[in-house]
N, C-alpha and C positions, 0 to 999 in steps of 0.2 A: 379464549387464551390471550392474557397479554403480550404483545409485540409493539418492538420498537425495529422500522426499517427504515436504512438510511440510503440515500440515493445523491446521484449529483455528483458522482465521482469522476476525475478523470485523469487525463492528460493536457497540461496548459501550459505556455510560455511564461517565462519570468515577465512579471509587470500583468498576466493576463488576470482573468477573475474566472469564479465559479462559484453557482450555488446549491448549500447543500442541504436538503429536506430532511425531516424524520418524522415520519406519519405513524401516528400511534393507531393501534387496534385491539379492541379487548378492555378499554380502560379511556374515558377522558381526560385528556391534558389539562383540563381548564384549572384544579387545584395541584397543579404539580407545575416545578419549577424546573427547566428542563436544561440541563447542558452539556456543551460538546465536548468531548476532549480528544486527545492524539496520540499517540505512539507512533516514532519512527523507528527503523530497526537498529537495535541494540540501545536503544533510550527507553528512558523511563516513560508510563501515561505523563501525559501531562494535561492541563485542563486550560478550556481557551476561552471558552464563556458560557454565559449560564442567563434564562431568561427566566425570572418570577413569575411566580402565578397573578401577580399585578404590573407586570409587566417591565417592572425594574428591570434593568441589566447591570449585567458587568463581567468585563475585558481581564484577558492576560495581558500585560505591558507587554508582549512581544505581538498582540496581535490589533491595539486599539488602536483607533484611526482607519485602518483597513477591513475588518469587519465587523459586519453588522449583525445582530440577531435578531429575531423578529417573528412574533407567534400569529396563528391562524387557529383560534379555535374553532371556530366554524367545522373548519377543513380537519380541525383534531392536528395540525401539521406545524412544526416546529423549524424555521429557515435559518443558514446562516449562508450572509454573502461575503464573499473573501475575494477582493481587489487587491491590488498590489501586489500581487502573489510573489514568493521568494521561494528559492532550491529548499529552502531550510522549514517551510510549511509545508514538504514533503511527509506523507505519513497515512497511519489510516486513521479515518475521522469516526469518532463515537457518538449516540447520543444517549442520552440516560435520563431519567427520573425522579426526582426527589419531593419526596414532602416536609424536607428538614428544612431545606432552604426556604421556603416561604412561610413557615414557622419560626425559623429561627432566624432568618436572616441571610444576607446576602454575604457573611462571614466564612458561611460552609458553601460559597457561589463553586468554587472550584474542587471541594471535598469530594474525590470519587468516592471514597467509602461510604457518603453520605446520599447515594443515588442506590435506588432501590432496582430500576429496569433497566437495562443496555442492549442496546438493539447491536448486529452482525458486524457493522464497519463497514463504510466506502472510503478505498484507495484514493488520496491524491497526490498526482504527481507533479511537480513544476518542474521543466526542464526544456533546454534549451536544445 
């Protein structure tokens, strides 16, 4: 069975950091290009980053500079660490799967319709 579970979730101070995994089972990460995205409530998904099957990344302008993303095939596990944390990276965090992106390009990096898997969601909250 394909699964994508995401962990790493919590509760952290403005300024603090946290990291968030998504371990794949059922399926190698290794040709799939994988990324996170968000929803807070009463907002739309939005997409934060997305790592290629060669290892390419690339950021939402509201999150570059402060996080990083970062693959483990070995592990099958997908990281992203998020410093600087702000009220406003409140939300629950996604990860998902694609093989468009690394075919196609890093164009469709933030295209949710373009990810084929999505794992349940881990909550995070920044607040003070």
């Amino acid at each position: 069975q394909v699964q994508l579970v995401e962990s790493g979730g919590g509760v952290v101070q403005p300024g603090g950091s946290l990291r968030l995994s998504c371990a794949a089972s059922g399926f190698t990460l290794d040709y799939y290009a994988i990324g996170w995205f968000r929803q807070a409530p009463g907002k739309e998904r939005e997409g934060v980053s997305c790592i290629s099957s060669d290892g390419s990344t690339y950021y939402a302008d509201s999150v570059k500079g402060r996080f990083t993303i970062s693959r483990d095939n070995a592990k099958n596990t997908v990281y992203l660490q998020m410093n600087s944390l702000k009220p406003e990276d409140t939300a629950v965090y996604y990860c998902a799967a694609s093989l468009v992106v690394p075919n196609y390009g890093l164009g469709y990096a933030l295209a949710a319709a373009e990810y084929d898997y999505w794992g349940q969601g881990t909550q995070v909250t920044v607040s003070s």
